[in-house]
C-alpha positions in Angstrom: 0.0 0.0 0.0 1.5 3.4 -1.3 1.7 6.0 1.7 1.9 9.9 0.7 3.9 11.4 3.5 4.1 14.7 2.6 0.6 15.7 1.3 0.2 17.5 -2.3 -0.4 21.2 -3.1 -3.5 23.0 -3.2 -3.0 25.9 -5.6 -6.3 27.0 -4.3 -4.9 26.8 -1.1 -1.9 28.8 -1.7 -3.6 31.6 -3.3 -6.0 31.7 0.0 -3.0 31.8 2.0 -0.9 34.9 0.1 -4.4 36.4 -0.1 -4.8 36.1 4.4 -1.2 37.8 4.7 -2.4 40.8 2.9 -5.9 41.0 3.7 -6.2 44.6 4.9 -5.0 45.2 1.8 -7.2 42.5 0.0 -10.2 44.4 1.6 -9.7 47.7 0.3 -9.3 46.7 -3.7 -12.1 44.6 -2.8 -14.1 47.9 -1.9 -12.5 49.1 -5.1 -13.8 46.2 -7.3 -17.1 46.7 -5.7 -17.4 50.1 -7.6 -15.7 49.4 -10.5 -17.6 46.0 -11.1 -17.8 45.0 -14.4 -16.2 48.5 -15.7 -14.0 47.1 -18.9 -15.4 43.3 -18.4 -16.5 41.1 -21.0 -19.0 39.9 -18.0 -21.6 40.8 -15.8 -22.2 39.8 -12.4 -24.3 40.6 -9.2 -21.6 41.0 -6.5 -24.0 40.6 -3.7 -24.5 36.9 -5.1 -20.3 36.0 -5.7 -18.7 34.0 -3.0 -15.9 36.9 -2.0 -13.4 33.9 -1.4 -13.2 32.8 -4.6 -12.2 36.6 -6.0 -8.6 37.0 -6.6 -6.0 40.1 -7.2 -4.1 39.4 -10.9 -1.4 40.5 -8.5 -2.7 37.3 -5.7 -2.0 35.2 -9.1 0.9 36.2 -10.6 2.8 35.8 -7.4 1.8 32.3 -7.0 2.0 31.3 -10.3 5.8 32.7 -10.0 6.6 30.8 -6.9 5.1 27.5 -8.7 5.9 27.8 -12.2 2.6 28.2 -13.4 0.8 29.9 -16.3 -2.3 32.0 -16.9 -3.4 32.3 -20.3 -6.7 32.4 -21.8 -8.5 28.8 -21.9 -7.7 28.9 -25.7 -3.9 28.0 -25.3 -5.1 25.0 -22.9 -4.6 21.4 -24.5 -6.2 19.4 -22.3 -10.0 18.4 -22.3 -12.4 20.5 -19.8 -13.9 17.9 -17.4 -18.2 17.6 -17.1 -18.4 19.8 -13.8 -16.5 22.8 -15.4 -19.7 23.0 -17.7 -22.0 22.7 -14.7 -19.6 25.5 -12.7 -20.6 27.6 -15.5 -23.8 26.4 -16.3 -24.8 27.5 -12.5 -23.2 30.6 -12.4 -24.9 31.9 -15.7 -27.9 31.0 -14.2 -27.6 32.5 -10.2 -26.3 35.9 -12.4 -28.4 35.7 -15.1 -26.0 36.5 -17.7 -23.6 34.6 -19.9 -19.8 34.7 -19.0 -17.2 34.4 -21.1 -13.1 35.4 -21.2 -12.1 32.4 -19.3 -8.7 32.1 -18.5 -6.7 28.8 -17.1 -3.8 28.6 -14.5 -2.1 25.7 -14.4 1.2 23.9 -14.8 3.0 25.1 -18.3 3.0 21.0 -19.6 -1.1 21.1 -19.5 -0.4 24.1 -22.3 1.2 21.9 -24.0 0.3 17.7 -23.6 -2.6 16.4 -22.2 -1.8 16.1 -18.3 -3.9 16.1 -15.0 -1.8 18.5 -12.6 -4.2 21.3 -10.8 -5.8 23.5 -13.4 -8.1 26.4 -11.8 -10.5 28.2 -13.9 -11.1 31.9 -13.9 -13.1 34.6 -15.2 -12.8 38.1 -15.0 -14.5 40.2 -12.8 -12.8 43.8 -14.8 -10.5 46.0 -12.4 -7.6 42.9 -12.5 -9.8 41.1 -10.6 -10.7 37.4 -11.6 -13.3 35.0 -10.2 -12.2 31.5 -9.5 -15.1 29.5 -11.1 -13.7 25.8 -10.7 -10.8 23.6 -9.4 -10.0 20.0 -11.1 -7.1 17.6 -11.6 -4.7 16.8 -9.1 -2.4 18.7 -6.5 0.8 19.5 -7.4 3.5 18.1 -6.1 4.6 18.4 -2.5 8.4 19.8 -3.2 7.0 21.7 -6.5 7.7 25.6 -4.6 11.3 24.5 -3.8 12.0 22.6 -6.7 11.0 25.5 -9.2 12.8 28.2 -6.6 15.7 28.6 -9.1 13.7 29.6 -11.8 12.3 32.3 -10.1 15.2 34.8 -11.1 19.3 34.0 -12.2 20.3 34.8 -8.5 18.6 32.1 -7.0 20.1 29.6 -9.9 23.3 30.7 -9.1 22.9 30.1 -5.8 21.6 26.8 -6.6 24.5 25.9 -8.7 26.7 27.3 -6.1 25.2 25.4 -3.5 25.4 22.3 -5.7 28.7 23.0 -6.7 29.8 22.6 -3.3 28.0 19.1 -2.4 29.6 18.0 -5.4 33.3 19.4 -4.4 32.7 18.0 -0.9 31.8 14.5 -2.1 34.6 14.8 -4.6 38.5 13.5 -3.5 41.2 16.0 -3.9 43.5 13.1 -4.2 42.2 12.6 -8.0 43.6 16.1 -9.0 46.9 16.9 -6.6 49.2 14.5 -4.5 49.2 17.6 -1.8 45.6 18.4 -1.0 45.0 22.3 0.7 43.0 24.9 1.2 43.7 26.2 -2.1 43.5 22.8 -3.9 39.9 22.5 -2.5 38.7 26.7 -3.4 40.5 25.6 -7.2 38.4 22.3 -7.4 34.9 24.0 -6.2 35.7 26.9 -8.8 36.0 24.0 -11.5 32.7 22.8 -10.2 31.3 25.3 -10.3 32.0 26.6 -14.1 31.1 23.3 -15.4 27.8 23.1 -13.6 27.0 26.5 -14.6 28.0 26.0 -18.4 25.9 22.7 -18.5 22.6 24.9 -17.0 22.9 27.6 -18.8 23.9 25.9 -22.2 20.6 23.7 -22.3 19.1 26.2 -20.3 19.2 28.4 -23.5 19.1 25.5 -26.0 15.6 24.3 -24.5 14.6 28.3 -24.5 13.9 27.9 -20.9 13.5 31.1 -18.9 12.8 32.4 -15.8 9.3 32.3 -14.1 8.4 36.1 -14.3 9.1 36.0 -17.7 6.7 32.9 -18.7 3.7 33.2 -15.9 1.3 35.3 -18.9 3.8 34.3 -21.9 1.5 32.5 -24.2 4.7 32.3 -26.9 7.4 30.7 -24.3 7.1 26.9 -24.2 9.4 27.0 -21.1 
């Protein structure tokens, strides 16, 4: 029997958390939204009948999406098939609102942009104002480790430090006896520079020969396959 120690991520989760930590702040665009509802929207709701949890600052998502590696593009760009309660989400909400919505955009995992996959997609809507309305949740979590594996990506001085970091397991596991008969301070400081020059030319070559980049640059990219 497989045991998940470490449970998976709830995007949905995540945003509610970065949305808490600034609420005062939350609360006042809120006010905001409330008078610019539907000012420059392709949609038209009845605020009094939204659930206020599910509304979320473009800023909310673009700071998750960068500490996840995740995309938000419009449902267009998304390859993978829309499941039946996504229909029903918006089926319902047309109906409480009377109205029909449209504009949807998709925040998932860049791979779902690209191959058919299951990891975590949300589906939004805007509200107008940079605000968007979290309509449904489907798929599965994201990995457990996904923040702190994609933490490198999130601008080149956290990949150096990576490859610094990683540079020096690799030095410390590594016997100076292979390169000098006299091992020293200096022998070891010469060996980690080594180490670290041919990590770093190996990240950055395919780095740039996948077209990778970093995870400001890609979070609203719909050109960048990274």
């Amino acid at each position: 029997m497989k045991v998940n120690l470490l449970p998976r991520t709830n995007i949905e989760e995540s945003l509610n958390r970065l949305k808490t930590k600034n609420i005062d702040q939350h609360e006042k665009e809120l006010k905001n939204l409330i008078n610019h509802l539907n000012i420059n929207s392709f949609n038209s709701f009845d605020f009094e009948k939204l659930d206020s949890n599910k509304i979320y600052s473009i800023n909310t998502i673009k700071s998750v999406c960068i500490d996840y590696r995740l995309r938000f593009l419009d449902i267009k760009y998304f390859k993978n098939k829309l499941p039946n309660e996504v229909f029903q989400k918006i089926k319902s909400l047309e109906k409480t609102h009377n109205t029909n919505i449209g504009d949807f955009k998709i925040m998932a995992p860049s791979a779902l942009f690209r191959l058919e996959k299951t990891d975590d997609p949300l589906l939004f809507v805007p509200l107008g104002n940079n605000y968007y309305y979290l309509v449904h949740k489907w798929g599965n979590d994201l990995h457990p480790f996904r923040k702190l594996i994609m933490w490198p990506f999130k601008n080149i001085w956290n990949l150096l430090f990576t490859i610094l970091l990683f540079s020096f397991l690799v030095t410390e596991i590594t016997p100076l006896t292979l390169f000098t008969k006299t091992p020293n301070t200096s022998s070891y400081w010469m060996l980690l520079f080594f180490m670290f020059k041919a990590i770093a030319s190996v990240v950055l070559y395919f780095g740039f020969a996948l077209g990778k980049n970093f995870n400001p640059a890609i979070w609203n990219n719909k050109y960048n396959k990274s």
